[in-house]
C-alpha positions as CSV (number, residue, x, y, z in Angstrom):
1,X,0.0,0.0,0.0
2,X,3.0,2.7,0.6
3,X,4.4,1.9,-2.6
4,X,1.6,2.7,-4.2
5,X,0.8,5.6,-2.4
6,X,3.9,7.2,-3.3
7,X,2.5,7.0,-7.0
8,X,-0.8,8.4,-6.0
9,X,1.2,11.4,-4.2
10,X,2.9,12.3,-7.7
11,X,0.4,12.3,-10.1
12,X,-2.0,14.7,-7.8
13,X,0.8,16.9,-7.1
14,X,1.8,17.4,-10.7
15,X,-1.5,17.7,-11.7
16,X,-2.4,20.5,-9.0
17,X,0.3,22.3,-10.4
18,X,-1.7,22.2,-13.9
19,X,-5.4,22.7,-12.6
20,X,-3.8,26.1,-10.7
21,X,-2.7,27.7,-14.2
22,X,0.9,27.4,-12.5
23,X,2.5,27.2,-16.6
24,X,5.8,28.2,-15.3
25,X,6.5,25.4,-12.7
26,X,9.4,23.4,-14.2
27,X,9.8,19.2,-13.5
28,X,12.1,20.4,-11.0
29,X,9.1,22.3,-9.1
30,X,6.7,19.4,-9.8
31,X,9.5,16.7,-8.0
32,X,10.1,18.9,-4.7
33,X,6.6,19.6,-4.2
34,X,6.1,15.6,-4.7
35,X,9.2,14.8,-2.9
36,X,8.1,17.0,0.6
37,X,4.2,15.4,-0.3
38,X,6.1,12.1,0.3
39,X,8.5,13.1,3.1
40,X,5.2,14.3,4.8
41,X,3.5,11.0,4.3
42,X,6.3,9.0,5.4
43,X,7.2,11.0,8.7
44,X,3.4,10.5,9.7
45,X,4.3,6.6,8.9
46,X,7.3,6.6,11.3
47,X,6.2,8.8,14.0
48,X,3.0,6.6,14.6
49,X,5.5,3.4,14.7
50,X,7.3,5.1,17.1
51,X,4.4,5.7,19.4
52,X,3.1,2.4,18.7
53,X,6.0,0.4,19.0
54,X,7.6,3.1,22.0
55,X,10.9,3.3,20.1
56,X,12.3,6.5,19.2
57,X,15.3,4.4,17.0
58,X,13.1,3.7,14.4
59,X,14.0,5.2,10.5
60,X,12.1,4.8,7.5
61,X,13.4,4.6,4.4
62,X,11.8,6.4,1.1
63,X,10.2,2.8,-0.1
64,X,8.8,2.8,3.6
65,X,10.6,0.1,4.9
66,X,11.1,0.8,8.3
67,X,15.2,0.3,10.5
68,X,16.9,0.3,13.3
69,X,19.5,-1.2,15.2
70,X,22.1,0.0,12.4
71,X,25.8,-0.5,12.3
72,X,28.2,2.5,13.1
73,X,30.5,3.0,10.4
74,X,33.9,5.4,9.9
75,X,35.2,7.0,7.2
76,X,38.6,7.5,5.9
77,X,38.9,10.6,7.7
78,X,37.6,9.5,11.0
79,X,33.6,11.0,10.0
80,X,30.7,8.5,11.7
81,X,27.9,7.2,9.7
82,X,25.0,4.5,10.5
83,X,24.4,2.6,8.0
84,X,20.9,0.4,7.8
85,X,20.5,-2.9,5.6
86,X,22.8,-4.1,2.9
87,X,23.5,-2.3,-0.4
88,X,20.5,-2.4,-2.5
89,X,20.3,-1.7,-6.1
90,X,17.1,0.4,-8.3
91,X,17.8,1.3,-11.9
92,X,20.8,-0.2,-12.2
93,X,21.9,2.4,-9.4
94,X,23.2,0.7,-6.0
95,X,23.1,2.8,-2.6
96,X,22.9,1.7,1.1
97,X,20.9,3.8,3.3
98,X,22.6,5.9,6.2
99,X,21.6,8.5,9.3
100,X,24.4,11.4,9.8
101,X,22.2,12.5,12.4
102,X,19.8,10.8,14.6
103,X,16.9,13.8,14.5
104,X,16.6,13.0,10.6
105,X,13.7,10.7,10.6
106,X,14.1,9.4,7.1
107,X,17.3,7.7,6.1
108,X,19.5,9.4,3.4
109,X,21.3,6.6,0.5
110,X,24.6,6.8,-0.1
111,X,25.7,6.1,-3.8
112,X,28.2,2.9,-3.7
113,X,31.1,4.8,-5.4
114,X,31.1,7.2,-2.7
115,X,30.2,4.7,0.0
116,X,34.0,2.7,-1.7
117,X,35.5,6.0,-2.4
118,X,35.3,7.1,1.4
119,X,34.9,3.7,3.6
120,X,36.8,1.1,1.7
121,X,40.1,1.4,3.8
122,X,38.5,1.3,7.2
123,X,36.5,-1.2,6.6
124,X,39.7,-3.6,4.8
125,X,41.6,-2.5,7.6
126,X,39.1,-5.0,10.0
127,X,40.4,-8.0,7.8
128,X,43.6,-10.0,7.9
129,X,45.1,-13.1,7.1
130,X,42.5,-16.1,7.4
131,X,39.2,-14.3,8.5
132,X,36.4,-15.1,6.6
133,X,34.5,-12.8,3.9
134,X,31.0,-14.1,2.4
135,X,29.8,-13.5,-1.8
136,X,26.3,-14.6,-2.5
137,X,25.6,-18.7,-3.7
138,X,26.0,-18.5,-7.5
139,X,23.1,-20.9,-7.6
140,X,20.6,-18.8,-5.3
141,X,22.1,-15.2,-6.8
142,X,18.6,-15.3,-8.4
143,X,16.7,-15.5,-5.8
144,X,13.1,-13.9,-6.5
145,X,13.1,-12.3,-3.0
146,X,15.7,-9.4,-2.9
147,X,15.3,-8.3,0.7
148,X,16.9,-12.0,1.2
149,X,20.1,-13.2,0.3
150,X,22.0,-16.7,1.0
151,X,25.7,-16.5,0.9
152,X,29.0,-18.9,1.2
153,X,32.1,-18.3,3.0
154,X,35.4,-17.8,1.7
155,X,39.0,-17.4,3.7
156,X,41.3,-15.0,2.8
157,X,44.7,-15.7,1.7
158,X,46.4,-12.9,0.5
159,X,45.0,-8.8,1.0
160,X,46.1,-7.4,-2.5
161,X,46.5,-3.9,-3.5
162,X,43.7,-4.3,-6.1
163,X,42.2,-7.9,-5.7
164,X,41.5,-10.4,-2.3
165,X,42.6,-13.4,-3.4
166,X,40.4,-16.0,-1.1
167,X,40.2,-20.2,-1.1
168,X,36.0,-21.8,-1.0
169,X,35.4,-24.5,1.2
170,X,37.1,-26.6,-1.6
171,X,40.3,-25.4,-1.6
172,X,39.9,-23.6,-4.5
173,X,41.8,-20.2,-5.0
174,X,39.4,-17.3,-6.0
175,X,40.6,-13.7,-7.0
176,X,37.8,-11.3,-5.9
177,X,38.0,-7.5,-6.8
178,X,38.0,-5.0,-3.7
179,X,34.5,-3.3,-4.7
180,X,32.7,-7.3,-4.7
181,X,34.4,-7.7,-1.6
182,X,32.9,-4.4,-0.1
183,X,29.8,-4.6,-1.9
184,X,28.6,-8.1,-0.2
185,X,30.7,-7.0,2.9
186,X,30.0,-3.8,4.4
187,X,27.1,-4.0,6.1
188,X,27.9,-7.2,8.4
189,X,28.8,-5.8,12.0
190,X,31.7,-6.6,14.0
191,X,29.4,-9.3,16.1
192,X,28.5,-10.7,12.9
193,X,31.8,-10.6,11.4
194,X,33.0,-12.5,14.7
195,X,30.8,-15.0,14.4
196,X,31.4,-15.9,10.8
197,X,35.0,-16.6,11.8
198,X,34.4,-18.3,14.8
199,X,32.0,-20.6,12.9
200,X,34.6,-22.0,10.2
201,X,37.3,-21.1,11.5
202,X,36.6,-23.9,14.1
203,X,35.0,-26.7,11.9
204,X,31.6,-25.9,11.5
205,X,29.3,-26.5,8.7
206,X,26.3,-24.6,7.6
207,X,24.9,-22.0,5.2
208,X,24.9,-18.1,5.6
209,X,21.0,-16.4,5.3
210,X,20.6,-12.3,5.5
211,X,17.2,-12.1,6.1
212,X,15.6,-8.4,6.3
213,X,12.3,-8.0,6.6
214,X,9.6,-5.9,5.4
215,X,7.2,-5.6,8.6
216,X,8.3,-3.3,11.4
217,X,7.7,-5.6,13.9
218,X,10.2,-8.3,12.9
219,X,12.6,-5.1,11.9
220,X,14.7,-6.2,14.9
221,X,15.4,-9.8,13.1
222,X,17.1,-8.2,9.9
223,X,21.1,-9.3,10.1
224,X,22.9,-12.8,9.3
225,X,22.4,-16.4,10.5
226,X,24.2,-19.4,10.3
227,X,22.0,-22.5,9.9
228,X,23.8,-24.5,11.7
229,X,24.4,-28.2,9.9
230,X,27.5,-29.0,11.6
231,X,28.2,-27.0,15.4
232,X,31.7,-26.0,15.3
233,X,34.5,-27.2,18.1
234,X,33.2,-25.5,21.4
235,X,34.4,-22.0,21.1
236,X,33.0,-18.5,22.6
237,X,30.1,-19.0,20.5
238,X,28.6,-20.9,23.1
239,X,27.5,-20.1,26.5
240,X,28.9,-22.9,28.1
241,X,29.5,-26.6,27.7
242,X,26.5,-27.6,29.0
243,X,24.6,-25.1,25.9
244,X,27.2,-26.6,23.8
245,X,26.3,-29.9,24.2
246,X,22.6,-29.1,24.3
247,X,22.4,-28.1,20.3
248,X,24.6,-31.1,19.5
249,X,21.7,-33.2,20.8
250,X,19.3,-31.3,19.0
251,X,21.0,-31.2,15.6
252,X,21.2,-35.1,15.9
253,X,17.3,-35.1,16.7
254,X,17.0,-33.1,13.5
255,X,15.6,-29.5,15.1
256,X,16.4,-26.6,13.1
257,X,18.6,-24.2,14.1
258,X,20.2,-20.7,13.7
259,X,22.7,-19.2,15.1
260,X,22.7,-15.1,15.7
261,X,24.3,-12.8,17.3
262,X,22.9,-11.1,20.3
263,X,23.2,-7.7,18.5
264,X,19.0,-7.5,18.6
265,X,19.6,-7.7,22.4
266,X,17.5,-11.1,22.6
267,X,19.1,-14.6,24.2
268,X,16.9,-16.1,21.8
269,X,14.0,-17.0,20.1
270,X,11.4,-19.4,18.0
271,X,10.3,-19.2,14.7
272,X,7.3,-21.5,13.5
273,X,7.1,-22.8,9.9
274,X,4.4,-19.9,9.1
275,X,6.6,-17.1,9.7
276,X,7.8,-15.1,7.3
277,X,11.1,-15.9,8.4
278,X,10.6,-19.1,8.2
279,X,9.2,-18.9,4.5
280,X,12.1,-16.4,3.5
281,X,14.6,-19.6,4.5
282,X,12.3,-21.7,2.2
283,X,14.2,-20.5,-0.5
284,X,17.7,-21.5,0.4
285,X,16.6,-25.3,-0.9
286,X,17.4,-28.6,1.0
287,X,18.1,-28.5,4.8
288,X,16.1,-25.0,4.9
289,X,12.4,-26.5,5.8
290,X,11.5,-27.2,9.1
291,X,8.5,-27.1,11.1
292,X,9.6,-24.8,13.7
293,X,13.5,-22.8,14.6
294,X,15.2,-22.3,17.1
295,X,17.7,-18.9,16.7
296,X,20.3,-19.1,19.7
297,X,23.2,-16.8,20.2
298,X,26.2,-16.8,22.4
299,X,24.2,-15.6,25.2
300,X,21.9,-18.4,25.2
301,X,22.2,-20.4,27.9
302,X,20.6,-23.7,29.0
303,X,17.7,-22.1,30.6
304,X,16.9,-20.2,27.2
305,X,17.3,-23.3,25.0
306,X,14.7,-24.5,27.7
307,X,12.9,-22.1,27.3
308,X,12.9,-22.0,23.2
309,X,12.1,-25.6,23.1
310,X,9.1,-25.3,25.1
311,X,7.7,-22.8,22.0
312,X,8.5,-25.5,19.1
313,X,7.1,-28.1,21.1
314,X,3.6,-26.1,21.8
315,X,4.1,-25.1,18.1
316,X,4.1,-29.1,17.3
317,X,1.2,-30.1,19.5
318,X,-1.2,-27.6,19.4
319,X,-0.8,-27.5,22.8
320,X,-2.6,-24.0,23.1
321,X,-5.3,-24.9,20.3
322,X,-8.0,-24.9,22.1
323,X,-7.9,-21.6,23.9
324,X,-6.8,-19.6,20.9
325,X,-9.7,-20.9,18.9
326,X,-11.7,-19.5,21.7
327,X,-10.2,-16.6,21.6
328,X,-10.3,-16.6,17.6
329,X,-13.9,-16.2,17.7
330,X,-13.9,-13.2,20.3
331,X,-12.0,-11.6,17.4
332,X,-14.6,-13.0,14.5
333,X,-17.1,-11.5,17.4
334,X,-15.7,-8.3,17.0
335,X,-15.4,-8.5,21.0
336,X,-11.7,-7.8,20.8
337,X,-9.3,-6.5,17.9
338,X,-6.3,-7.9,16.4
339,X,-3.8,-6.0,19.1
340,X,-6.2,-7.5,21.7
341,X,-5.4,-10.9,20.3
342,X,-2.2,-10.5,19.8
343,X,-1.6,-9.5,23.4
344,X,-3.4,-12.4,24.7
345,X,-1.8,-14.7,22.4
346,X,1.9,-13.6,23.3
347,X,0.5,-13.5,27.3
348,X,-0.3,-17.0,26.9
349,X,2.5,-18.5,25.0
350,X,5.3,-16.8,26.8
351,X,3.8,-17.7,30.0
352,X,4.1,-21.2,29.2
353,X,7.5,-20.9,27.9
354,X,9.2,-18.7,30.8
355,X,7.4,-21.1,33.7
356,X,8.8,-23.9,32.3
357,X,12.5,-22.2,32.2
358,X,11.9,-21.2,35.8
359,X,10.6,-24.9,36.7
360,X,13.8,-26.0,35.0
361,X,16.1,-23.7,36.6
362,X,14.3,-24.1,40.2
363,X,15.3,-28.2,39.4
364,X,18.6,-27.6,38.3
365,X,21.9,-29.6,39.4
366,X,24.0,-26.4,40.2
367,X,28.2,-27.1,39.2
368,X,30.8,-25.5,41.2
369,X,32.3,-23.0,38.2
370,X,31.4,-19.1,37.7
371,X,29.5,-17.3,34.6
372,X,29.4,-14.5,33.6
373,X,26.2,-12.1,34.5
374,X,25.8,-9.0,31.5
375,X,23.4,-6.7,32.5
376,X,22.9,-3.6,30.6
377,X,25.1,-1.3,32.1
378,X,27.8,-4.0,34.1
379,X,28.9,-7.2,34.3
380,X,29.5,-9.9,37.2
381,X,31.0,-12.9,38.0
382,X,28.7,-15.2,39.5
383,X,28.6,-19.0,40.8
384,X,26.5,-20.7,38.7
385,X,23.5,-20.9,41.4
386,X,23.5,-17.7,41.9
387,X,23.8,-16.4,38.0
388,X,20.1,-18.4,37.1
389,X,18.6,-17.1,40.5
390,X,19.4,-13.9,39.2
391,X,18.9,-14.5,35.7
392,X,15.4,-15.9,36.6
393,X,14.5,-12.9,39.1
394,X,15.1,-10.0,36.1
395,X,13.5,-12.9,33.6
396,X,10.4,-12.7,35.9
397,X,10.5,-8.6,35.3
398,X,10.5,-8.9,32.1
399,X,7.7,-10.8,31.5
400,X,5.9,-8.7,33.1
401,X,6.9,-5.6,31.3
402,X,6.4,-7.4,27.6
403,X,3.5,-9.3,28.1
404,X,1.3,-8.8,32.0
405,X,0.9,-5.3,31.3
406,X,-0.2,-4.8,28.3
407,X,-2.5,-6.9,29.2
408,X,-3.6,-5.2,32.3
409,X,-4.1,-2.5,30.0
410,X,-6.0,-4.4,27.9
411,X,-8.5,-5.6,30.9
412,X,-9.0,-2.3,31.6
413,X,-11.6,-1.8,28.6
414,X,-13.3,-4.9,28.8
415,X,-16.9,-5.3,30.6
416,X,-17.1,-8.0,33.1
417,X,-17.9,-10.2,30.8
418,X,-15.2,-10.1,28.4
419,X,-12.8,-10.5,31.4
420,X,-14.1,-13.5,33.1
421,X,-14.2,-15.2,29.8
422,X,-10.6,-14.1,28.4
423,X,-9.3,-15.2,32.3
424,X,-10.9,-18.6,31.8
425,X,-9.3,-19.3,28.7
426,X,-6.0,-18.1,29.9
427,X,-5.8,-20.3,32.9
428,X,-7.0,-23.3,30.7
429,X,-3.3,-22.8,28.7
430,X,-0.9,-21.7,31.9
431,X,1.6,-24.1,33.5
432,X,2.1,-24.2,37.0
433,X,4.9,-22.1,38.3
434,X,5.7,-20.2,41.7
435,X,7.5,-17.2,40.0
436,X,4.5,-17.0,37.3
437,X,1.0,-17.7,39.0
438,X,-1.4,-17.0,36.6
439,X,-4.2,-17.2,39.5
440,X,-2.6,-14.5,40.9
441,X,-1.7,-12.5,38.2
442,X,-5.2,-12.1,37.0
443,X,-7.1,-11.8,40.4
444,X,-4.7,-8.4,40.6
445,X,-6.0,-6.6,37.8
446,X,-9.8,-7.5,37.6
């Protein structure tokens, strides 16, 4: 509908300009009055997603494709730039999109030949001997789905003055030119860079997928994943051994899984087989269709694999089939909307998930070594007890930030009704859990 829009916007400009006897307007009038038409449109787009979504780190892009969570570039003379998505090409023109200044609310392009001309030596300068760059599958390079992109790894060998020369996963010796390098290169961030080499550097085995979406709500999930195939030796990938040894079971049961970085500041998360993510992976051919993923991360420790594996198994059983059905019908009903569903939806499923990572956490057999605790704004070693109390305590808070108040806030418009029968439905789906009483919770706001 925005791109269309757009269209709509240029047409009834130009032809206002006609109707009003305004003969002397140029092309170049016509464009800036259709050009701040559209800026207009577009900042009303981003400012409610802002509001709705209570972000202010939100851009939108002139196609209306909404980012954030960019990567902070430099320039050859030391001048900062965030740039969103990878390079993107219209008209046989390529440009990236970029902020120089987060009060802008719609993102800028920067031409490739500039973006080269001005960033190519910092960003070579983060390479060396034996790191890994990535150069889109020949056989996928077609793929009818721009916004995605599967790629392949290749080592470096040798950092020439005018051409990389790199080895596949073959053996084979490959002489890339610098701009294909920065072209498919420049966009990956440092955690996702790390993880690329980490990966085959130490043995593993899998395929490279850039997903970014269109939606705003999965805008967080745009970046690069490794579908794991093969885990590699235990490295700092992994939490711990215990995580480690965790997805080496579930590879050999045949889950699906992908492995992120935690740059979207999540431990982790599940991905069902009707997801646009999971249909986007679709297209990356054999090993990429599953009925549900798991996408783990370095910070993903038992508890969250736990916790993950609870949503692919509800997602394989139906568990929660009856009440949402229920609560399906409300919506035909018209008694709620779809953010009312939505929030009760996510109320129930994560409340399943997070009880049983606390139940699993309250039963765990504790070992005598220390983690790691990363908050925020500090970090702390911890004995292993003491790092899942804690981890469960600020887990608890955050469940009820994301998903018991809004709905609270939800209850508060519904007649008496509509409460006792949404309560009902939602205790029918809960687990039992001392940290996560649904009893409890929703005696307190009725």
């Amino acid at each position: 509908m925005e791109k269309y829009l757009i269209i709509i916007i240029f047409f009834t400009s130009c032809s206002s300009l006609s109707d009003r006897n305004l003969a002397s307007a140029t092309k170049k009038d016509c464009l800036s009055i259709t050009n701040q038409l559209v800026s207009i449109d577009l900042t009303k787009q981003l400012d409610k997603a802002r509001e709705d979504y209570k972000r202010s780190d939100i851009f939108i892009a002139d196609n209306g494709t909404f980012h954030y969570r960019g990567k902070k570039v430099v320039s050859n003379s030391g001048t900062p730039i965030t740039i969103f998505g990878k390079f993107e090409k219209v008209k046989k023109k390529q440009f990236i999109y970029y902020s120089d200044n987060r009060h802008h609310k719609i993102l800028k392009k920067l031409p490739f030949h500039e973006a080269f001309s001005h960033y190519y030596q910092e960003f070579i300068n983060q390479y060396k001997i034996n790191d890994f760059i990535i150069l889109p599958q020949n056989h996928l390079a077609t793929n009818p789905d721009k916004n995605h992109q599967f790629y392949a790894p290749y080592q470096i060998k040798e950092l020439g003055k005018r051409k990389i020369t790199v080895v596949n996963k073959n053996g084979k010796k490959i002489e890339i030119s610098k701009q294909r390098v920065f072209q498919n290169n420049f966009f990956i961030s440092k955690n996702e860079r790390n993880l690329i080499n980490s990966f085959y550097q130490d043995g593993g085995e899998g395929k490279i997928f850039y997903y970014s979406p269109n939606e705003i709500a999965e805008a967080a999930y745009r970046g690069i994943y490794v579908k794991l195939m093969k885990p590699p030796t235990f490295n700092d990938l992994f939490d711990d051994h215990r995580a480690y040894q965790k997805v080496k079971a579930l590879l050999n049961q045949g889950k699906s899984i992908l492995w992120s970085t935690n740059d979207r500041g999540v431990y982790g998360s599940f991905s069902s087989n009707h997801s646009d993510y999971a249909k986007a992976l679709k297209l990356g051919g054999k090993g990429m269709k599953s009925n549900g993923h798991l996408i783990l991360n370095s910070t993903s420790d038992i508890s969250i694999i736990t916790h993950e594996m609870h949503h692919l198994k509800d997602h394989l059983t139906k568990a929660n089939h009856t009440s949402l059905s229920k609560l399906g019908s409300l919506l035909v009903d018209g008694a709620i909307d779809n953010l009312d569903y939505a929030t009760i939806r996510a109320f129930i499923n994560e409340q399943r998930a997070y009880a049983t990572q606390f139940n699993f956490i309250n039963n765990m057999e504790y070992r005598d070594t220390l983690k790691t605790y990363v908050a925020p704004t500090y970090e702390m070693e911890l004995t292993e007890q003491l790092f899942y109390q804690k981890k469960k305590e600020d887990d608890v808070d955050a469940f009820k930030i994301y998903y018991y108040a809004p709905l609270k806030k939800l209850f508060q418009k519904l007649t008496s009704y509509q409460k006792n029968t949404i309560s009902e439905m939602i205790r029918e789906s809960c687990l039992q859990s001392q940290e996560l009483d649904c009893s409890k919770l929703l005696y307190s706001i009725k």
